[in-house]
C-alpha positions as CSV (number, residue, x, y, z in Angstrom):
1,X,0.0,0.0,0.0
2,X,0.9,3.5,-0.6
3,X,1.4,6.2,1.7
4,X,2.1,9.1,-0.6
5,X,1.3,12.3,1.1
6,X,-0.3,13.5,-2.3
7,X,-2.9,11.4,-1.9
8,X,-6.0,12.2,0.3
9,X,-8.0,9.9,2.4
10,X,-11.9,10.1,1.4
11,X,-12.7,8.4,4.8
12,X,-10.8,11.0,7.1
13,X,-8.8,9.2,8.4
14,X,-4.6,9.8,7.9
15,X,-3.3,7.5,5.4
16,X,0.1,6.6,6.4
17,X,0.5,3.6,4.8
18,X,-0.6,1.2,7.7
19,X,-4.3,0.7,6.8
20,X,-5.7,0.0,3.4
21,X,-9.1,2.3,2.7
22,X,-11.6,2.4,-0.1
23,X,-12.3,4.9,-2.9
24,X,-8.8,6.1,-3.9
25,X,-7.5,5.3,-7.2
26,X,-3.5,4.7,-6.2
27,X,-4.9,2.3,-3.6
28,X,-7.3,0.7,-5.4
29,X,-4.6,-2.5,-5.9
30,X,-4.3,-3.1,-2.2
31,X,-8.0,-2.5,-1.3
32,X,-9.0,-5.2,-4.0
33,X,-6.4,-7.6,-3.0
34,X,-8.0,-7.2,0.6
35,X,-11.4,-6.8,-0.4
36,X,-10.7,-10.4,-2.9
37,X,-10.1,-12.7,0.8
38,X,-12.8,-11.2,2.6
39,X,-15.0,-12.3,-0.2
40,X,-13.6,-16.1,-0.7
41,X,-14.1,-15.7,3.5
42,X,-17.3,-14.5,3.9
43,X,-19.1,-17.6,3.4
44,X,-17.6,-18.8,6.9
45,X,-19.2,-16.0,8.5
46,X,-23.4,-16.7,7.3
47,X,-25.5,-16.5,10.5
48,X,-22.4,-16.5,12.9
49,X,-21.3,-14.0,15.7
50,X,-18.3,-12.7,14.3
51,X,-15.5,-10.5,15.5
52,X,-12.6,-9.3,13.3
53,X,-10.3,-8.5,15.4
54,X,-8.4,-5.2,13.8
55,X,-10.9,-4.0,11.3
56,X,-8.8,-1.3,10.5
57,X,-11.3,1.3,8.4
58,X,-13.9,-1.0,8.4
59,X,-14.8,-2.2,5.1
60,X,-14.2,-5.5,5.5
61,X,-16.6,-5.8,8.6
62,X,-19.0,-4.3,6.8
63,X,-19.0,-6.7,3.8
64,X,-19.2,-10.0,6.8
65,X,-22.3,-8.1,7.9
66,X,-24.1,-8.7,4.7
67,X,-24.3,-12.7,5.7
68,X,-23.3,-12.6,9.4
69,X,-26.0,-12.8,12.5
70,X,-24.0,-9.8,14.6
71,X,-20.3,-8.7,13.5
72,X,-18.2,-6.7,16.0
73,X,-15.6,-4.4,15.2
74,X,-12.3,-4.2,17.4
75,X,-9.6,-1.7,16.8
76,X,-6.8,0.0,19.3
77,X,-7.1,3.1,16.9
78,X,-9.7,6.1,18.4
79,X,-10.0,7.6,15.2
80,X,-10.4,4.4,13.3
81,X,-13.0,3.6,15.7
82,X,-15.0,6.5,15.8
83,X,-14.9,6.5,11.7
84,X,-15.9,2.7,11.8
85,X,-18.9,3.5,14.4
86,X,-20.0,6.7,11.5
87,X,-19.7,5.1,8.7
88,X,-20.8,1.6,9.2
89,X,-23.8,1.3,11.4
90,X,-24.1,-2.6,11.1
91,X,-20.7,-3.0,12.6
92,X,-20.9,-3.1,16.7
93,X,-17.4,-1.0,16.8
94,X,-15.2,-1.7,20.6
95,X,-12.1,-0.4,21.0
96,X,-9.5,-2.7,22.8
97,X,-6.3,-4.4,23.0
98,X,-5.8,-7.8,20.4
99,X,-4.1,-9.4,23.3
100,X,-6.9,-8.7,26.4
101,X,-9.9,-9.8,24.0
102,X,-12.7,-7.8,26.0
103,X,-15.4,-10.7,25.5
104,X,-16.0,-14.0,27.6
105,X,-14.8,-17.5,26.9
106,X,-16.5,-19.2,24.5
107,X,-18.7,-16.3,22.9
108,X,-17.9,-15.9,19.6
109,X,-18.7,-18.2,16.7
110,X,-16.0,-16.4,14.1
111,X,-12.7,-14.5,14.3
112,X,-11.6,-12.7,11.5
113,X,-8.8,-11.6,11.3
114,X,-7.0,-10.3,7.9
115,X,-4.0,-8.3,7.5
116,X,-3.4,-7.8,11.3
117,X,-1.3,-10.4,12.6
118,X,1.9,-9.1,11.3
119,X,1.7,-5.8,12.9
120,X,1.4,-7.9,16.1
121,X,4.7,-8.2,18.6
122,X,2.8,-11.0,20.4
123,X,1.7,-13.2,18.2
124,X,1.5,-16.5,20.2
125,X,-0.7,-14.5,23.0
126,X,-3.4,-13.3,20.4
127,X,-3.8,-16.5,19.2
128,X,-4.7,-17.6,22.8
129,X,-6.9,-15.0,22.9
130,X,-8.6,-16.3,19.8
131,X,-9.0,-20.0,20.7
132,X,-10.4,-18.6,24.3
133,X,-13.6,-16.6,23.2
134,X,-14.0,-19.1,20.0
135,X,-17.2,-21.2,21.2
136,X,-15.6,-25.0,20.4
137,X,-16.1,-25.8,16.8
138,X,-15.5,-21.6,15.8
139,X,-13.3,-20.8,13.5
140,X,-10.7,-17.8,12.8
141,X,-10.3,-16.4,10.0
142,X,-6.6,-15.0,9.0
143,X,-4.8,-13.6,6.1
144,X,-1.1,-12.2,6.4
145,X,1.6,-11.2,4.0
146,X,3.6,-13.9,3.0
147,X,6.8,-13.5,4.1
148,X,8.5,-15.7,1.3
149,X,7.4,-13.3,-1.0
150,X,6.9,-9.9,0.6
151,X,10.1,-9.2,1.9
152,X,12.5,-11.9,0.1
153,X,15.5,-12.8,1.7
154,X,15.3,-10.3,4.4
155,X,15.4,-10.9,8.4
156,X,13.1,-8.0,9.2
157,X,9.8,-6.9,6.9
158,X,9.8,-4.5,4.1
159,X,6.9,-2.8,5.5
160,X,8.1,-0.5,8.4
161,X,4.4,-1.5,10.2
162,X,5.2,-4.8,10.4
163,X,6.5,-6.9,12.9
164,X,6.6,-10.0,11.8
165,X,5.6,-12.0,8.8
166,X,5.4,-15.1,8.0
167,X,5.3,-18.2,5.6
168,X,2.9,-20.7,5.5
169,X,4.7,-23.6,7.7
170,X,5.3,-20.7,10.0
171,X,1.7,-19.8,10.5
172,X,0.5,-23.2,10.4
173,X,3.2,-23.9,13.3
174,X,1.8,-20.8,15.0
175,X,-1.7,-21.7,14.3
176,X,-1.5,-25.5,15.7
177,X,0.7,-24.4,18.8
178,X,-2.1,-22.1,19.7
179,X,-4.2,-25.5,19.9
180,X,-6.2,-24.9,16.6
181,X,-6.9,-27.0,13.7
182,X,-5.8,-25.7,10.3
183,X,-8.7,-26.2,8.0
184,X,-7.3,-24.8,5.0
185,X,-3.8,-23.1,4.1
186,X,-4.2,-21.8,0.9
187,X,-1.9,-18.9,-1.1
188,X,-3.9,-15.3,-2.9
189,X,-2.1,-14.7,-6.1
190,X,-2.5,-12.9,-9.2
191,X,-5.4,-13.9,-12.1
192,X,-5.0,-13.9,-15.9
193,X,-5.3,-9.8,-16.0
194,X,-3.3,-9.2,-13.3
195,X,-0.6,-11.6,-14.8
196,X,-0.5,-9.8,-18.1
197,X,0.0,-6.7,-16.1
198,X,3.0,-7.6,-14.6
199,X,5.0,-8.7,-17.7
200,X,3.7,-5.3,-19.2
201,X,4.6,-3.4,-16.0
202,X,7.8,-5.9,-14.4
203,X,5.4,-5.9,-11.7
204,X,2.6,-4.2,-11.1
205,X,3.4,-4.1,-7.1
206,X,6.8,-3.4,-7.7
207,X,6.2,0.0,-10.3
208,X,3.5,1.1,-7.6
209,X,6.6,0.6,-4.9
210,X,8.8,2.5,-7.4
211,X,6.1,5.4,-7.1
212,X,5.7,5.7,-3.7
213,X,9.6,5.5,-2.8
214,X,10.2,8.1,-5.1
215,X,7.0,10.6,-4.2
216,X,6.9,10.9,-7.9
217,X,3.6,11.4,-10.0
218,X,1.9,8.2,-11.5
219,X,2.2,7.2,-14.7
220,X,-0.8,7.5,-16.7
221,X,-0.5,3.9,-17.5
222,X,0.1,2.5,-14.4
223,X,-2.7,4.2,-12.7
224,X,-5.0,3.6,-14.8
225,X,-4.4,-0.4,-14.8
226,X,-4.2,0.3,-10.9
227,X,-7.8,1.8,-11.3
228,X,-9.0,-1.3,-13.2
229,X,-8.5,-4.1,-10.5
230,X,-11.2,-5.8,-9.3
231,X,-11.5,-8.3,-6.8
232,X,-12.1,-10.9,-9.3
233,X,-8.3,-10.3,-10.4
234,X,-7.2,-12.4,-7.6
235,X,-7.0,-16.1,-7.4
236,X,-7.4,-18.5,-3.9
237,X,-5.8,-21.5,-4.3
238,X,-4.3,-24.5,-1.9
239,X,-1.2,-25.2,-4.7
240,X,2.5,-23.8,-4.3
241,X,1.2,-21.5,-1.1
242,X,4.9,-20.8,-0.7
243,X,4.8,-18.5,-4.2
244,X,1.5,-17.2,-2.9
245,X,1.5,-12.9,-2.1
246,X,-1.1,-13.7,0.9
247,X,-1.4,-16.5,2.9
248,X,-5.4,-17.3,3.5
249,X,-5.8,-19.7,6.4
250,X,-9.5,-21.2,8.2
251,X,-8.7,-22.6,11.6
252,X,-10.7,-24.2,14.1
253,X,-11.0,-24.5,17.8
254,X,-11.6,-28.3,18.7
């Protein structure tokens, strides 16, 4: 994601670069990219209790309230709260710490969370969280960067907001140390049109990279591909997770 300082945040809220936000064209990649997982997810969530735990703008909760009995909104941000609260009134919005869960053992049918984990320096004790206010059989819900292709062959992330990212065995390991079952490990990657943009681009996420780093303006070209991606330009699949951008994981609390 982009945090170019020349580009304005419709919601209100600052964009620095550590939340993805709808309804700005240089961001539009990222948001669809997000927006493609919640999707492929949402069927996990129809007539559930479900909390996504770092909803960030709010977006996301907002699409699992479409099929979802109750959906609660949990952020550490005020401002991302209070915009979450205005601008999505079907989202129950909480603000609270990822690590002190503020609901009861056992309460919660669904817990999404996508995007979040890395920025987390205490992985292992969210995930305990998680498996404590799951009801048994609930499920959580998590998408992260893979780290095998995110930040290649580095110890520490790219992204300055993460903390730690990881591969698929990692999260698995994570996931089943936490006392989950992993359901499904699968890998987002790029579809047919975002494939062709690449070889015409390099990259596609590498030219947007190129932009931000170098607080130039956007090529026409690039911007407008940028502006053309739909959700539907991203593929879920269970093959090669390891060459995957996101990992996309379905756990469940025995």
């Amino acid at each position: 994601m982009t945090a170019d300082p020349a580009v304005s945040d419709p919601a209100g809220l600052p964009l620095t670069g550590e939340r993805t936000v709808p309804g700005i064209a240089e961001e539009n990649y990222w948001f669809r990219r997000h927006e493609a997982a919640y999707i492929t997810l949402s069927s996990y969530c129809r007539d559930a209790i479900v909390l996504e735990a770092g909803c960030g703008e709010g977006y996301g909760a907002d699409l699992l309230a479409q099929d979802a009995k109750a959906v609660i909104g949990l952020d550490y941000d005020v401002l991302t709260t209070e915009h979450v609260a205005r601008k999505y009134p079907r989202v129950a919005m909480l603000r609270g710490n990822l690590v002190m869960l503020p609901f009861a053992s056992g309460s919660i049918d669904v817990v999404a969370n996508l995007q979040v984990i890395e920025h987390l320096w205490e992985q292992e004790r969210f995930l305990a969280e998680c498996s404590r206010v799951l009801r048994p059989g609930g499920r959580l819900l998590i998408t992260t960067p893979n780290r095998i292709t995110f930040s290649p062959g580095r110890d520490t992330p790219l992204n300055p907001f993460h903390t730690r990212e990881l591969s698929g065995s990692e999260l698995t390991e994570l996931l089943v140390g936490a006392g989950f079952t992993v359901e499904l490990m699968a890998g987002l990657r790029h579809g047919p049109a975002l494939r062709e943009a690449d070889a015409r681009f390099g990259s596609i996420i590498r030219a947007q990279m190129d932009v931000a780093v170098s607080g130039g303006p956007w090529p026409a070209d690039l911007l407008t591909a940028v502006e053309a991606v739909t959700s539907a330009d991203f593929e879920i699949v269970e093959a090669d997770v390891d060459a995957s951008l996101d990992l996309v994981g379905v756990a469940i609390k025995p």
